[in-house]
N, C-alpha and C positions, 0 to 999 in steps of 0.2 A: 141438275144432274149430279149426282154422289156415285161416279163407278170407281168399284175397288181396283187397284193398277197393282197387283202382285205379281210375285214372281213366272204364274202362271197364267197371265191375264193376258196373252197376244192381243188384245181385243183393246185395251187399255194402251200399253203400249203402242200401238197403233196410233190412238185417238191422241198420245201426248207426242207424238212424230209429227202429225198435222195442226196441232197448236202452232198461232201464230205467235211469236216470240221476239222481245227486246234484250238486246245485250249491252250491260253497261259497264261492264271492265275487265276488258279480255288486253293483252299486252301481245304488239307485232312480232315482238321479235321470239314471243314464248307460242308463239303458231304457225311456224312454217310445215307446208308440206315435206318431210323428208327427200320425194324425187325432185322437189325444184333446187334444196340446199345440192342436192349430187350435181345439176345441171349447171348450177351456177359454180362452184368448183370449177367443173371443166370447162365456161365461159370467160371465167376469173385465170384459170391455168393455175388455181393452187390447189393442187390434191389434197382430197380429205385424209385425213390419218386413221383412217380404216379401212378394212378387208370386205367387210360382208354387211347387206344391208340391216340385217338384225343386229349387228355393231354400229351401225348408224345410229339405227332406233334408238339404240340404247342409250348413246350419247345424247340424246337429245330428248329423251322423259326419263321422269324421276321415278324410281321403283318404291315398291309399297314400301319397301327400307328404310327409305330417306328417313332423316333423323332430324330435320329441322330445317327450318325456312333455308339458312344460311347453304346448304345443300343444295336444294330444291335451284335456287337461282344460281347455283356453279353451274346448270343445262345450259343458260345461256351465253355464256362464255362461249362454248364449241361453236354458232350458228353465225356469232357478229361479224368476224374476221371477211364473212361474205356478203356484208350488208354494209358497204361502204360506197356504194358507185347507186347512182341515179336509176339505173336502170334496175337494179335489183331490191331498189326500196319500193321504186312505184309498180314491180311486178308483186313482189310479197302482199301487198298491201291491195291487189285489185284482188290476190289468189285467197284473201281473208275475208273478202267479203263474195268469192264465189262459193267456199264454202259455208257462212253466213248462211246465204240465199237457197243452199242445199237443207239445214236445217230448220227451211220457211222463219228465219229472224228477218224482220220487218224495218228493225231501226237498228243501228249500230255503234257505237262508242270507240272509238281504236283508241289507245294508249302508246307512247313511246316516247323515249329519250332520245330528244335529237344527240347530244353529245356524246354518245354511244357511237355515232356510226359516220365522223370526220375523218378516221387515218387515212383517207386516200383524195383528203383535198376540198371535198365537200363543206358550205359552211351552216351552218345552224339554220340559217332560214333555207338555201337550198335543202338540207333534210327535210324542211316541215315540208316545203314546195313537193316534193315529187311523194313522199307518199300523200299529200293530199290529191295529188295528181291519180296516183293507183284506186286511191277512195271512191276519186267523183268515175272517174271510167268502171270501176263494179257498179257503181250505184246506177249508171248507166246503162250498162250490161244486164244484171241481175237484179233490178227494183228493190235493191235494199239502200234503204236511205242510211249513207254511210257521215259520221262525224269523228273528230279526231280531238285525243285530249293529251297536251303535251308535258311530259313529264320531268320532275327536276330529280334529281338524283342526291340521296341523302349522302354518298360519302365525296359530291363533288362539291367545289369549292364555290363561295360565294357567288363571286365574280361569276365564273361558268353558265351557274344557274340562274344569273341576271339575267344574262346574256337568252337566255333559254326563256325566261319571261316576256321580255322585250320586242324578242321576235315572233313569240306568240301571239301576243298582241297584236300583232301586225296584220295576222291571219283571223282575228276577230269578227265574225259576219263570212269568211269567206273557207271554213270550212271546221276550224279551230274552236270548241267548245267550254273549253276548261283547261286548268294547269292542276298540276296533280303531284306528291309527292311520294318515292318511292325508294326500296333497297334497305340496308338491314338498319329496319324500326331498333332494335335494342340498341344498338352501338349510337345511334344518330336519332335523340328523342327528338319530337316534335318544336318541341321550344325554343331550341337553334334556332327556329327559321321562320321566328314573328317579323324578322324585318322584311325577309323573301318575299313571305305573302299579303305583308301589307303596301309594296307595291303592287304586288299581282290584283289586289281588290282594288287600287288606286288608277291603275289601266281598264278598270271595267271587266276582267277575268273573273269566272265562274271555278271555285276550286271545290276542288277530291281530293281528302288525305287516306293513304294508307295507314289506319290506325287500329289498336287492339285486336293485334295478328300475332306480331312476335313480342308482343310486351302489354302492358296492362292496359287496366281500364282509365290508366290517367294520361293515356297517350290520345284517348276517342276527345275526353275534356280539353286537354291544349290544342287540340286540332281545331275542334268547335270555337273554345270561348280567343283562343291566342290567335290561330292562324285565320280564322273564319269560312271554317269549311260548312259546305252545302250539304256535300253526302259524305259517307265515310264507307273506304276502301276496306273490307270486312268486319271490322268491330267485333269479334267473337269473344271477348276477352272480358267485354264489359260487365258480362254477371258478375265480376270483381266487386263491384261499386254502383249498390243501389242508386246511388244519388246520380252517375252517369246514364243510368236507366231510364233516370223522371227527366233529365236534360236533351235526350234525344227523343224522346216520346213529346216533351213539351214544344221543342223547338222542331217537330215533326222532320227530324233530319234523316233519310233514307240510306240503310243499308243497302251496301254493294258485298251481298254473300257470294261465297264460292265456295260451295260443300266440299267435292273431292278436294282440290286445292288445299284447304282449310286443315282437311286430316291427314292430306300429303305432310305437310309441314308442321304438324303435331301442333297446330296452333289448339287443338283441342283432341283429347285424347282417343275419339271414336264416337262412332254416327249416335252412341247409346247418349255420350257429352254434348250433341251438338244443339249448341239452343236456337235455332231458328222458331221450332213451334214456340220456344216460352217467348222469345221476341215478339210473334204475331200473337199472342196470348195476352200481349200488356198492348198492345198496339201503336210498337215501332213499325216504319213502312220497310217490310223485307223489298228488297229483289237477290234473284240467284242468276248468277253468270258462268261463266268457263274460268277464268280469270286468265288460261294459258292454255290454247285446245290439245295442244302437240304436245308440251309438256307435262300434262296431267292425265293424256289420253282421253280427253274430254268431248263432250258436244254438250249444248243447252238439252238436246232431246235425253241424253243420258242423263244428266243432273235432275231432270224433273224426274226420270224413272230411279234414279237413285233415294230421291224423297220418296217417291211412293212404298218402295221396297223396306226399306231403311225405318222411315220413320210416317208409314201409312198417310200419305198427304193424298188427298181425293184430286181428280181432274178441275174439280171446283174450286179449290184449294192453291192450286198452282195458277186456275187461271186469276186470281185475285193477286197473286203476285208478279204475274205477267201486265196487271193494269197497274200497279206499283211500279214498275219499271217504266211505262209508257211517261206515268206522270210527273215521274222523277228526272224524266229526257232533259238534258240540256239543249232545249229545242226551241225554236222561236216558237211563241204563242200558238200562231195560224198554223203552223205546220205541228206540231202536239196538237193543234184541235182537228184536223184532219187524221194524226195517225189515231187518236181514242175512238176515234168514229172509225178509221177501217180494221181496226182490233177488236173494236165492238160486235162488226158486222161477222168477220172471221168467228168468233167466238159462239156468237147467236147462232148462225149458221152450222156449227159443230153441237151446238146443244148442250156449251159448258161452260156455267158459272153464270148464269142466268141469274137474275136479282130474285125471281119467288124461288127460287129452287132448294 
């Protein structure tokens, strides 16, 4: 099936609403619903520093203005101050995969930085604990098989980020998929932190580096060959450097795209810049995610209508990246061979992306 999904295609739109769908790196704290941040305020007893809920909003996504990554994550800031008590990690975190479940996503990745969210007492491994706890209760709730990938923070300190390794570890088999590096790429290259994640591959951790987003294509290289990354956290940058090209195509390492995101943060100048098609053109394995729903104003449904619009990608087209995402799952064996088969069946059954098609 090749139907065109244009601007005027209600018909299409539709059909990419009901696509079943994997998200592989969307970040907790860049996804809160705005009425739960007000609700927890008033639970918390610290008033927000705003008048009107369109001042909310505002605090908390980045306008098409935004002028670079380092921007884009000051949103953050405003949301943590309220994500420090147990009850409001593992509510965020069951409310991200109810709305998951609302955009029919099947499998889910959460990302976050436990040491983000201690001022009130909390310790690293109680973070992972309760929003694992919110995870498994959606997954519960709303049939979306929820997993979590903990992340280290590039301007925190060694030690910190052991620490954030260590306790990951812990959660290994028990909800925990990956360790993952994040925060601002230019200032904090990848290189720092071969000794980080050659413990993290020494505990048996699965890693995701945020790489070739705010800085080049030699940031995707030291992720792969120094820190021993699996997938890479947008890579948009690497048309830089043929030779990172034939490195992730050869070592079939899987992009983690995030279109809106990508041109929120001018990691590439606009949708006319944006290489996703030359990527599946040389045959790196794309996927596209949110990267931050609240933040970017985002859904997976909108990102696939943004390709079509954007950059003419067929329902066929997306759903070939939707089976990219499935196989790229940090999932155990059995359960990736059960989700390919019930994404298969969803797929067959919509009539898109059939093998003769």
């Amino acid at each position: 099936m090749v139907l065109s999904v244009g601007r005027s295609s209600e018909e299409g739109k539709s059909l990419l609403s009901k696509l079943p769908k994997v998200e592989l790196h969307v970040h907790l704290d860049g996804s809160l619903k705005p009425e739960t941040v007000k609700e927890l305020a008033i639970e918390q007893n610290e008033p927000l520093p705003i008048e009107s809920d369109e001042e909310l909003l505002s605090c908390m996504r980045a306008d098409e203005h935004c002028a670079d990554l380092k921007q884009y994550l000051s949103t953050f800031s405003f949301v943590l101050p309220y994500l420090q008590t147990a009850r409001a990690l593992e509510r965020v975190a069951y409310e991200l995969i109810e709305q998951a479940a609302g955009q029919r996503v099947k499998y889910i990745e959460v990302r976050f930085a436990p040491q983000l969210h201690l001022q009130k007492g909390l310790s690293v491994r109680e973070v992972i604990q309760h929003v694992i706890d919110g995870l498994k209760r959606g997954e519960s709730t709303f049939g979306t098989i929820a997993r979590a990938i903990v992340i280290c923070m590039r301007s925190h300190s060694d030690e910190m980020n052991r620490a954030v390794i260590r306790e990951a570890a812990g959660f290994r088999g028990r909800g925990v998929v990956a360790v993952d590096l994040a925060g601002d790429e230019a200032s904090f290259p990848p290189g720092l932190f071969r000794g980080l994640f050659a413990e993290a591959r020494q505990l048996g951790l699965n890693i995701t580096i945020h790489a070739g987003e705010a800085a080049g294509a030699d940031n995707v290289l030291e992720a792969i060959k120094g820190l021993g990354a699996l997938r890479i956290g947008h890579g948009v940058r690497m048309l830089e450097d043929p030779a990172v090209i034939r490195l992730v195509k050869e070592r079939r390492i899987p992009l983690e795209m995030c279109p809106l995101s990508n041109i929120q943060t001018k990691a590439v100048a606009g949708w006319e810049a944006y290489p996703i098609r030359r990527y599946m053109e040389e045959g790196i394995i794309v996927t596209v995610n949110t990267d931050n729903m609240t933040v970017s104003g985002t859904t997976l449904t909108k990102e696939y209508e943004l390709l079509a619009e954007q950059l003419g990608f067929t329902p066929d087209e997306i759903a070939q990246i939707i089976r990219n995402g499935v196989k790229a799952a940090f999932l155990e064996e059995e359960e990736k061979r059960l989700l390919i088969q019930s994404v298969e069946q969803e797929l067959a059954e919509l009539g898109v992306g059939q093998k003769d098609s």
